[in-house]
Each structure stands twice: as structure tokens, then as C-alpha cells.
SEMIGU-950522 format. One line per field, with one value per residue (C-alpha): z, x, y negated; residue in one letter. Coordinates in steps of 0.5 Angstrom, whole numbers, plus 500, padded with zeros to 3 digits. Layout:
N
up Z|...
east X|...
north Y|...
residuo a|...
This chain:
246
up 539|537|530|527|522|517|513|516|511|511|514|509|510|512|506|500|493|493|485|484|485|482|488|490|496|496|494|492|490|486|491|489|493|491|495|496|494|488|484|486|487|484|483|485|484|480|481|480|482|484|486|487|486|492|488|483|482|480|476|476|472|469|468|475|478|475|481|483|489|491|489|493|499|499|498|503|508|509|506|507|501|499|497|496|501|501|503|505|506|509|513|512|513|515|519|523|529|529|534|530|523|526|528|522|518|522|522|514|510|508|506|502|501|496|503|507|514|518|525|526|532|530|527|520|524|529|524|520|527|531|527|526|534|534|531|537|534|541|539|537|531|530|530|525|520|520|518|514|510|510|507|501|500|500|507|511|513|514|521|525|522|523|517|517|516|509|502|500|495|503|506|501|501|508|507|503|508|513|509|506|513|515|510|509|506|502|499|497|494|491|487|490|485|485|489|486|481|476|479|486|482|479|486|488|482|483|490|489|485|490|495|489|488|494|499|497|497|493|491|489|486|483|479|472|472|466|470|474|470|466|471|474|473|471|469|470|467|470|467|470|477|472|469|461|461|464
east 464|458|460|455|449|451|450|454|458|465|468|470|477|480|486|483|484|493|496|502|507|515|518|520|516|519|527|531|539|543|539|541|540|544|544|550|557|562|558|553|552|544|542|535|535|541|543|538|535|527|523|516|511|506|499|502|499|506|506|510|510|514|515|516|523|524|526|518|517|523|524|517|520|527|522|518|523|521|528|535|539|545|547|544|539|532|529|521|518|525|528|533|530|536|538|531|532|527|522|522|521|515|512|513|510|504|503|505|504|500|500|497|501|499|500|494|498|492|492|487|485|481|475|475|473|478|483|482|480|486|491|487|487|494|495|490|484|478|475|468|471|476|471|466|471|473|466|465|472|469|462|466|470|463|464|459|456|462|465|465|469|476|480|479|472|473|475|481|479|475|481|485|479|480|487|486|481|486|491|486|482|488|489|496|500|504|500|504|501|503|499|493|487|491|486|480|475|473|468|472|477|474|472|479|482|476|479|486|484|480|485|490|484|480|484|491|495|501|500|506|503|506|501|500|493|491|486|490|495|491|489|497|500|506|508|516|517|522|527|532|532|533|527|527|522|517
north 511|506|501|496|498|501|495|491|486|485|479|474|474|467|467|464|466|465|463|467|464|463|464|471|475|480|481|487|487|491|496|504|511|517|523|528|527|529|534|535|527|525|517|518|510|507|499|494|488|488|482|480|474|473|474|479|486|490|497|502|507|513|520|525|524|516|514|510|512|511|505|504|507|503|496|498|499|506|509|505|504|506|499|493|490|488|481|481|475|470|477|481|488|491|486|487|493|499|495|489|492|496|489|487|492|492|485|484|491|496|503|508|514|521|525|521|521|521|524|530|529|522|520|517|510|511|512|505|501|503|501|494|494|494|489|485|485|487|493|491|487|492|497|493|491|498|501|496|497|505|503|499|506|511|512|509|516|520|516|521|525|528|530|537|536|531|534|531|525|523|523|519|514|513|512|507|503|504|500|495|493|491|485|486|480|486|492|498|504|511|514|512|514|521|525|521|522|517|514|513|512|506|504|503|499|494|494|493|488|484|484|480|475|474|476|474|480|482|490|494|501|507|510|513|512|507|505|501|499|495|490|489|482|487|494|496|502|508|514|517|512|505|500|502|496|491
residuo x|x|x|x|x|x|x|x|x|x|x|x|x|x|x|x|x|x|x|x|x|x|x|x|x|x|x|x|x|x|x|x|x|x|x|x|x|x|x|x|x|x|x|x|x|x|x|x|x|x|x|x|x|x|x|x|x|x|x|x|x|x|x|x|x|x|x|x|x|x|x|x|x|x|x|x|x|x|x|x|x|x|x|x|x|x|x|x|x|x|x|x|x|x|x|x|x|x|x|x|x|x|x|x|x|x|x|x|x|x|x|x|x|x|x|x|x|x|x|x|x|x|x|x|x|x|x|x|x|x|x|x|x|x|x|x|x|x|x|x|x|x|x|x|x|x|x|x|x|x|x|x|x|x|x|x|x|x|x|x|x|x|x|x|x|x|x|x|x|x|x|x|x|x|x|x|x|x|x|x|x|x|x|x|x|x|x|x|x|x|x|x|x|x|x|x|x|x|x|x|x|x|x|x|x|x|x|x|x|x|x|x|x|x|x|x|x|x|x|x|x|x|x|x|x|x|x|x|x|x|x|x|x|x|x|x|x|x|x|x|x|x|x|x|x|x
């Protein structure tokens, strides 16, 4: 599979700089999750609202077990709440049925995800350019926006390699070439600096950041990193499955 030079630019994507706005992108209500029944019942996410600005840098943060990540999953549409309900960008997601919601997510969300989900018998370029050839885009652009999506991430001489041939913090940094190369309207995060070092570390909070400014995303992470913290538009802080402060 042959890419572009490897200092191909990034193509500029064609969404310009988007202020955040008042009305909600994202809409949570009196959502919960519990598991189990009688005693042995447990509010992993106890009933709250949740609502997101297109344009915003959202943290969330909190001790292990506060309820974070599945506050990110419900959200996302990945785990279906016990109650509540959660529209995203004017639809319901419970209203959409699996192959829609599947569309619509590729079409709209990325993701970056602790356990890096990539699939073993692919390349480092052609875990990025499948998913962007999913989405439509002719192999020649999918290929290019891919490399150049992994040159941003350090990547550019690791393209042909498959998973087992990267250490962990290279397969995160795919991970999140993945979901950035996409230039989803919404992008959803859980601990995406956790398998980095500092200086990689850095990288991505300048990238997630650009993503917000210039390309007009709206960015939901979970992290305890500090370093990302401090460039959100807003923190919530969790404890024990409820919001303590924001």
C-alpha cells in the first residue's frame, strides 16, 4: 500500500473556527445507570442532567469509580441508560435503531478509548484510512489524510506496522489518529494521554485543543491529567456516580 511523502500536509479541514455556542450539542436527562437488584444494587451514575456546547472542551474528572466513564459511555451512546434519555445533535439516540445510530456515529463522533481497539491484522495507516473510507472518502484521500494524521502523531515512519509491532504508548497514538483524522463533530475521550509520555502527552492536548479552535469540534474527555485540564473550557468533577462541581 503506497501513501503520500512523508511530509505530506494535512488537508485544512473546510469547518472554520466555530465559537461556542448557547444552544446545547449534546443533551442529557435525569440519566442514571445502576446494576443489579435489591442489595446488591449499584448506582454506577446517579440522576443528573448533562449538556454540551458546540465549541466546548468539556472535562471530567474524579477518583477511579466516580461514575466518569460511564458518564462518557451513556453519552456517547455506547451503554444504554437505566433511565433518562440523551439527544445528540437534534436526535434521540434511543430512538435510532442499531444501523442508524452505527451511520451516525461514524459520520459525527470520534473516539479515543483506554484499550486502543484496533484490529491486529492491520497496519498502523490502514487502521486510520479504513474507517475514513467508510465514511466515502476514495482511497487516495483516505490514505493521505491518514498518513498525515499519523506524521502529526510522531507516526510517519511507523505505517506499516501492526499492533504487535508498536509499544503501547504507539498504539494509543494511532488510536487517536483514528479518531481525529475523521474530523468528527464530537470527540469523546477517556484517559487519552494515559499511555503517553510527557512529551507525547503534550502532543495530543495541542491536538485536542486544535481540534476545538480550528477545526470546530466539541471534545469530551475523561482524564486526571493536568495537562488537559488546563486547556478545557470546563471541568465537571465526580464522586461516587454524581457531579460535586463544575
Amino acid at each position: 500500500m503506497s501513501g503520500p511523502a512523508r511530509d505530506a500536509p494535512i488537508p485544512q479541514a473546510s469547518i472554520p473556527e466555530t465559537p461556542i455556542s448557547d444552544a446545547p450539542i449534546l443533551e442529557a436527562r435525569g440519566i442514571a445507570k445502576a446494576y443489579g437488584e435489591g442489595a446488591q444494587r449499584v448506582e454506577a451514575l446517579r440522576p443528573m442532567d448533562f449538556s454540551v456546547r458546540r465549541g466546548e472542551f468539556v472535562m471530567v474528572a474524579g477518583p477511579s469509580g466516580s461514575g466518569k466513564s460511564t458518564l462518557l459511555a451513556i453519552v456517547s451512546g455506547l451503554l444504554t441508560p437505566t433511565q433518562g434519555s440523551v439527544r445528540v445533535l437534534g436526535h434521540d439516540l434511543a430512538s435510532l435503531s442499531r444501523d442508524a445510530f452505527d451511520r451516525f456515529r461514524l459520520e459525527n463522533f470520534g473516539f479515543i478509548f483506554q484499550g486502543f481497539h484496533l484490529l491486529p491484522a492491520l497496519t498502523a495507516l490502514e487502521q486510520v484510512s479504513i474507517v475514513l473510507e467508510r465514511q466515502g472518502l476514495r482511497r487516495e484521500t483516505a490514505e493521505a489524510r491518514a498518513t498525515a494524521s499519523l506524521q502529526q502523531m510522531g507516526l510517519g515512519g511507523r505505517l506499516a506496522n501492526r499492533p504487535a509491532e508498536l509499544s503501547g504508548g504507539e498504539k494509543q497514538r494511532v488510536a487517536i489518529a483514528r479518531a481525529m483524522a475523521k474530523r468528527p463533530q464530537i470527540l469523546f475521550a477517556d484517559e487519552p494521554t494515559s499511555a503517553l509520555d510527557s512529551e507525547n502527552g503534550r502532543q495530543v492536548t495541542r491536538l485536542l485543543r486544535t481540534a476545538v479552535d480550528d477545526d470546530g469540534a466539541t471534545v469530551i474527555c475523561v482524564t486526571h491529567d493536568p495537562r488537559l485540564i488546563e486547556h478545557a473550557s470546563r471541568v465537571l468533577r465526580m464522586e461516587d456516580g454524581s457531579v460535586v462541581a463544575t
